[in-house]
N, C-alpha and C positions, 0 to 999 in steps of 0.2 A: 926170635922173641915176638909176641904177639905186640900188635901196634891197634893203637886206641890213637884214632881225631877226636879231638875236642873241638868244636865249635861254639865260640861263646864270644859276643861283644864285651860282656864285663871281665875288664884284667882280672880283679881281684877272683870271682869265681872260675877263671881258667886254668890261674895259678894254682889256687886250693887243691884241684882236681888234679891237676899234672901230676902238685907232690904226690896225692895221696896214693894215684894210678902207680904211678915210679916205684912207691915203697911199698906197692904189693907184687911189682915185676913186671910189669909193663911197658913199653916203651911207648911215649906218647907226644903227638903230634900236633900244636895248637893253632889256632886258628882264629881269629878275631872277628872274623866276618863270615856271611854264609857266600860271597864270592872266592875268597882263600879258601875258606873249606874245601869246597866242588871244586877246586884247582888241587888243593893237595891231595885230595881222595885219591884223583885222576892220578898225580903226578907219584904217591906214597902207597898207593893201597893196602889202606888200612883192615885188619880184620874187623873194627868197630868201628860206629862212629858215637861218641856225646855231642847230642845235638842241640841247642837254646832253642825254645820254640819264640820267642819276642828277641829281634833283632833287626835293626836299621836296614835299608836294601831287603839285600834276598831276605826274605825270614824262615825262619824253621818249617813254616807247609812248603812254602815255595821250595827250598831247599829239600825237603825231604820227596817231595814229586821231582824234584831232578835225581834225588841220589837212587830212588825207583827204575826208573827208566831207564838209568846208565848201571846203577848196579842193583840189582834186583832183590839179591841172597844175603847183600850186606845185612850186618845187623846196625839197627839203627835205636839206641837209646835216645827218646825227647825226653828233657826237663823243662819247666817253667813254670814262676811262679802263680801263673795263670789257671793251676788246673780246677777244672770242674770234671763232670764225668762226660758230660756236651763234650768237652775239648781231648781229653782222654779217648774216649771211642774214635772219633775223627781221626785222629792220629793214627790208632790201632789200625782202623779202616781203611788209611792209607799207606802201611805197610809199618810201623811202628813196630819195633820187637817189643818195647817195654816203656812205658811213662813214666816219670815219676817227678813228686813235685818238688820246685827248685829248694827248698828248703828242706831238703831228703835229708838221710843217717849215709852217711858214707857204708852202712852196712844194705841200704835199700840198694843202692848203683852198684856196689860187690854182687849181690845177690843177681841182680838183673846181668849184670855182664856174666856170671859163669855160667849162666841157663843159656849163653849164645857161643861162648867161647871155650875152651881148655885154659886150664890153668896155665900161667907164662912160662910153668918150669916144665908141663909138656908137651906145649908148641913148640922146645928147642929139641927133644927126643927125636 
């Protein structure tokens, strides 16, 4: 089963995403902090990551230049509700597979994960 991390400080937006991830086949991984994160990547390797680009400690650049360095090819979706096109490009420029702003359609994150992944019913084939 394809495995999606969520990294996201806010409960309520990790839970939303979990469900939503789950009930399109998913198996998903969460994470509260960008230190848990970079510990379950290691520990879980995930084929995605959902990443918060605003969070306490590590934050989503910090985090996502570590998730670069240790894994290169990961795909890495940022969300936040911070976006400009400044913060967008940065991102991309850092190795970002897809942006999108934290107040997205749960059909914007569908979209962005199948352009990185196989569907969950052909990662089991």
């Amino acid at each position: 089963m394809t495995k999606i991390l969520v990294i996201d400080d806010d409960a309520r937006d990790r839970e939303l995403l979990a469900a939503v991830l789950e009930e399109r086949g998913y198996e998903v991984i969460l994470a509260d902090n960008g230190g848990t994160g970079l510990m379950l990547c290691h520990r879980q390797t995930p084929d995605a990551v959902v990443l918060d680009l605003s969070m306490p400690g590590i934050d989503g650049r910090a985090l996502l230049r570590q998730l670069r360095i240790l894994h290169p090819t990961l795909p890495v979706v940022v969300f936040s509700g911070l976006r400009t096109d400044e913060i967008e490009q940065e991102m991309l420029n850092q190795g970002a597979t897809a942006c999108i702003q934290k107040a997205f359609s749960l059909d914007q994150l569908g979209s962005a994960l199948q352009e990185v992944l196989p569907s969950p019913t052909q990662a089991d084939s």
